[in-house]
KEMI-820234 format. One line per 3 residues: their letters; for each residue x, y, z of C-alpha. Coordinates in nm, 2 decimals, decimal comma, m for minus. Layout:
% residues N
A) X/Y/Z | ... .
//
This chain:
% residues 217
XXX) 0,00/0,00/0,00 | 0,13/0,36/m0,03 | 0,11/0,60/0,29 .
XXX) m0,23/0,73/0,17 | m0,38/0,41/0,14 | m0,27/0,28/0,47 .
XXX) m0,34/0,60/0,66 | m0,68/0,59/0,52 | m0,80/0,28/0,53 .
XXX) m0,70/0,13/0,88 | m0,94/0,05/1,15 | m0,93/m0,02/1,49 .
XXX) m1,06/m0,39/1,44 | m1,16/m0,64/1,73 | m1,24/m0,96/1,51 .
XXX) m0,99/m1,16/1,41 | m0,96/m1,55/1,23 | m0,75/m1,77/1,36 .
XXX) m0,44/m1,75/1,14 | m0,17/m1,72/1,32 | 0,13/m1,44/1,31 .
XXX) 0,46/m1,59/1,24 | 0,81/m1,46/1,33 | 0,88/m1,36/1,00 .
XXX) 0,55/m1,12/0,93 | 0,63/m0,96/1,33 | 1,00/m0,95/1,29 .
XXX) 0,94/m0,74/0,95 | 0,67/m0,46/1,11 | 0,88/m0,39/1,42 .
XXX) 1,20/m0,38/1,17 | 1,00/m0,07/1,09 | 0,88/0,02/1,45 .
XXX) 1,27/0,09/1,48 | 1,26/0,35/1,27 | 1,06/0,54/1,49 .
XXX) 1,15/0,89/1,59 | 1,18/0,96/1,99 | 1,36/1,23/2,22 .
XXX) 1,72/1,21/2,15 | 1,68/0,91/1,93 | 1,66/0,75/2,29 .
XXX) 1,39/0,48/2,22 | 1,27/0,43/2,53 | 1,01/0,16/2,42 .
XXX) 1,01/m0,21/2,47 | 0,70/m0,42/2,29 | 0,61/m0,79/2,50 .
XXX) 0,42/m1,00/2,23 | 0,23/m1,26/2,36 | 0,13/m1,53/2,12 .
XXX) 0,08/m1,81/2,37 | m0,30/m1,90/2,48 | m0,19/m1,87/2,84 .
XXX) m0,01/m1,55/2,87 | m0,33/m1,41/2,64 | m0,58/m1,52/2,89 .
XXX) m0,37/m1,39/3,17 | m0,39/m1,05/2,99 | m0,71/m1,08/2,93 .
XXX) m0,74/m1,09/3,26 | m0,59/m0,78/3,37 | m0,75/m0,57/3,05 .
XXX) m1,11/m0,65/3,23 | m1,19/m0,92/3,05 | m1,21/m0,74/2,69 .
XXX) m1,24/m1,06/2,43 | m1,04/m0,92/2,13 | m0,70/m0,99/2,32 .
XXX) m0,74/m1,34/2,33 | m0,91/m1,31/1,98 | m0,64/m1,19/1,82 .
XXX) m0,33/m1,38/1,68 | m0,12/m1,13/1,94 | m0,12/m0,93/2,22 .
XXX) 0,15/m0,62/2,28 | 0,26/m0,50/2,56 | 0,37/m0,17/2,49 .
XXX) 0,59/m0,05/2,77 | 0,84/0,21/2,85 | 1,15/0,29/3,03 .
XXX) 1,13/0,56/3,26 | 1,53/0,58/3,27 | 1,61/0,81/3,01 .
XXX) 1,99/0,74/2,98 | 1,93/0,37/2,98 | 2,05/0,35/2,60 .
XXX) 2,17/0,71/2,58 | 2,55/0,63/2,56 | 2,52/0,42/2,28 .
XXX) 2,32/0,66/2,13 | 2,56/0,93/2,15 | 2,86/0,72/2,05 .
XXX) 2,73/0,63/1,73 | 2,63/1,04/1,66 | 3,00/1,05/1,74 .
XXX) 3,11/0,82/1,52 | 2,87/0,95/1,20 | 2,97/1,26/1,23 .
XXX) 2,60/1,39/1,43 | 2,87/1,58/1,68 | 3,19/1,72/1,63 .
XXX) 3,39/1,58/1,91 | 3,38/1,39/2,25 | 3,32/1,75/2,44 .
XXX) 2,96/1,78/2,30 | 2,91/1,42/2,31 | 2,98/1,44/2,65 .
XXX) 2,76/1,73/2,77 | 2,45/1,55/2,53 | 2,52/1,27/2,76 .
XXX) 2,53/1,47/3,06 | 2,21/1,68/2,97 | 2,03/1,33/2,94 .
XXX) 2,18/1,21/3,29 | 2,03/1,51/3,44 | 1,69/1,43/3,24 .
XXX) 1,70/1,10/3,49 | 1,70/1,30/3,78 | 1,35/1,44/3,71 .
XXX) 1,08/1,34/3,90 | 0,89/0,98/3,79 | 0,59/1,19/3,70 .
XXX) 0,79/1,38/3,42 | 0,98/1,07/3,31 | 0,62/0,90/3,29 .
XXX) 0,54/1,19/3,09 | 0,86/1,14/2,87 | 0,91/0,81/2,79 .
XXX) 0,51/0,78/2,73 | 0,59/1,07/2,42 | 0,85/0,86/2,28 .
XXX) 0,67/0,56/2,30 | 0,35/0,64/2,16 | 0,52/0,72/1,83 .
XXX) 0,65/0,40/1,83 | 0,33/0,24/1,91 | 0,22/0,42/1,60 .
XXX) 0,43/0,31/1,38 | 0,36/m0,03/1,50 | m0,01/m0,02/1,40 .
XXX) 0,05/0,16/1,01 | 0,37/m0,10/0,96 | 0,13/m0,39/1,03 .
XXX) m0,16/m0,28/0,82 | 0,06/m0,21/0,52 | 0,16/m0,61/0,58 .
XXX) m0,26/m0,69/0,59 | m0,24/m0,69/0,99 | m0,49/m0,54/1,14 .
XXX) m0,44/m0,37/1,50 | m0,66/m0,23/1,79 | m0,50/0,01/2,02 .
XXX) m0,63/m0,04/2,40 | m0,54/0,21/2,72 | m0,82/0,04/2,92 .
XXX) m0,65/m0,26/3,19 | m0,47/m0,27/3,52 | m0,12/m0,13/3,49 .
XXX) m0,03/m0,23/3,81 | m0,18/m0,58/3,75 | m0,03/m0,62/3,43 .
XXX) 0,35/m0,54/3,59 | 0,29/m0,81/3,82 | 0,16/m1,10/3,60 .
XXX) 0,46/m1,05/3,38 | 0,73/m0,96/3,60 | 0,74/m0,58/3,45 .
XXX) 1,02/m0,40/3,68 | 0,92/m0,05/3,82 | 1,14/0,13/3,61 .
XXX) 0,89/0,02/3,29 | 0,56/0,22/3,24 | 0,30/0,02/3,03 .
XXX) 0,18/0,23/2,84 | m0,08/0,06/2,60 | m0,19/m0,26/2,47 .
XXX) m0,24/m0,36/2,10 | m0,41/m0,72/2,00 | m0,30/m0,76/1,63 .
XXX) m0,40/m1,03/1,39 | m0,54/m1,06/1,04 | m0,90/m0,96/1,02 .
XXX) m1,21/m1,17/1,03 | m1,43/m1,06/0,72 | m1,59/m0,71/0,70 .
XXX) m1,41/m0,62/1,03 | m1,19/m0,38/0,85 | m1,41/m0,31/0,57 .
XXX) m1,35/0,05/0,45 | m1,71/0,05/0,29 | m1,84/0,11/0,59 .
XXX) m1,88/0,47/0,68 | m1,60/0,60/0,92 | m1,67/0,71/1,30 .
XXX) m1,67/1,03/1,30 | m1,38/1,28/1,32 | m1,34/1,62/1,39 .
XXX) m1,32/1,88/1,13 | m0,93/2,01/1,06 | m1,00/2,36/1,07 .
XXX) m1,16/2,23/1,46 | m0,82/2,10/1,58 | m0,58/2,29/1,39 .
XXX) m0,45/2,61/1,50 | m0,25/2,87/1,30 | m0,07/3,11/1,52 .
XXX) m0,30/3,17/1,81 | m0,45/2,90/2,02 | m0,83/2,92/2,02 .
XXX) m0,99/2,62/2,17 | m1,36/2,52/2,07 | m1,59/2,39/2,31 .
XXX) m1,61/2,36/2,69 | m1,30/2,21/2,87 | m1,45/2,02/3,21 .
X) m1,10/2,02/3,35 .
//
C-alpha cells in the first residue's frame, strides 16, 4: 500500500480469524517500528508480544476481561522505560562516530544533559518516555496494516496488575496494549462509513491558540 492508502484505510478492528502471526511477518513490522523517531533518538520503548493462549488469557485478565486480546493472533505489551539514559551512551557514540557531533566534548555534555533528564521526577519521566513511546506504538499499527495486519489500540486494563503478571520491573511504564492479527471478514471493511472525526480547521490552529468547546477540566 502507499502511505495514503494505509493512513486511510485502517481500522481499529476487534475480530480476528485464527491464522496465526509468524516470526517472520512480526519481525518485518517492528523492523519498521525501529525506525521510529523519539527524544534524542533514545527509544525508550520495549514491545512484549504474547502469542501463547496462556499469557493471552492472563492479559485478558488484567484488561477486564475485553475478548479481542485473546481473539487476536497477538497481544503487545507496549511499555516504556522511565530511565532516560538507559540506551543514551550508545546513542551518542554512534552520533560520534557518524559525524552527528563534532567531538567527545559535546558528546559528552548531550550525555550529561540526558543524565540530568533521569533525575527528574517519575511523573515527568512518565510523561517522557510515554511521548517517545506512543510514536512508536504508532508506527507499530501503520507498519502492520501495510503487511494486511490489522491492529486495535487499548489504554483500558490494570497497569499495576499487568506489571505483576509479567514480571514488568518498576522502572517500565505500560503504556498501551495492541491485539494484532489478520481480520475476520468485514471487520476492516473501509465500505463502511467512518466514526466520526473532527473537522481540521476544529483542531488545527495557526498562530493563536483558540480552543472550541467547553473544557471540564
Amino acid at each position: 500500500m502507499n502511505f495514503d492508502e494505509v493512513v486511510e484505510t485502517r481500522r481499529s478492528v476487534h475480530d480476528y480469524t485464527d491464522e496465526s502471526l509468524d516470526d517472520k511477518t512480526l519481525e518485518e513490522i517492528f523492523e519498521r517500528v525501529s525506525l521510529s523517531p523519539s527524544g534524542y533518538n533514545l527509544q525508550p520503548w520495549e514491545f512484549l508480544v504474547l502469542r501463547d493462549d496462556d499469557n493471552k488469557q492472563t492479559l485478558r485478565e488484567v484488561a477486564y476481561d475485553q475478548e479481542h486480546v485473546t481473539d487476536a493472533a497477538a497481544a503487545v505489551v507496549v511499555l516504556g522505560n522511565k530511565d532516560p539514559a538507559a540506551h543514551a551512551e550508545a546513542v551518542f557514540d554512534d552520533w560520534l562516530e557518524k559525524g552527528y557531533v563534532p567531538n567527545e566534548d559535546v558528546r559528552d555534555a548531550l550525555l550529561g544533559n540526558v543524565e540530568e533528564m533521569a533525575e527528574m521526577p517519575e511523573d515527568e519521566r512518565r510523561v517522557w518516555t510515554t511521548r517517545s513511546t506512543a510514536l512508536g506504538a504508532m508506527t507499530l499499527m501503520l507498519a502492520a496494516w501495510d503487511e494486511g495486519v490489522a491492529t486495535c489500540p487499548m489504554e483500558g486494563f490494570d497497569a499495576g496488575a499487568l506489571a505483576d503478571e509479567f514480571d514488568v520491573p518498576n522502572g517500565y511504564e505500560p503504556v498501551m496494549l495492541v491485539t494484532m492479527g489478520y481480520p475476520a471478514e468485514g471487520a476492516a471493511d473501509i465500505e463502511n462509513e467512518r466514526k466520526a472525526r473532527r473537522p481540521v480547521d476544529e483542531f488545527v490552529h495557526y498562530e493563536e491558540f483558540e480552543p472550541v468547546g467547553e473544557t471540564h477540566l
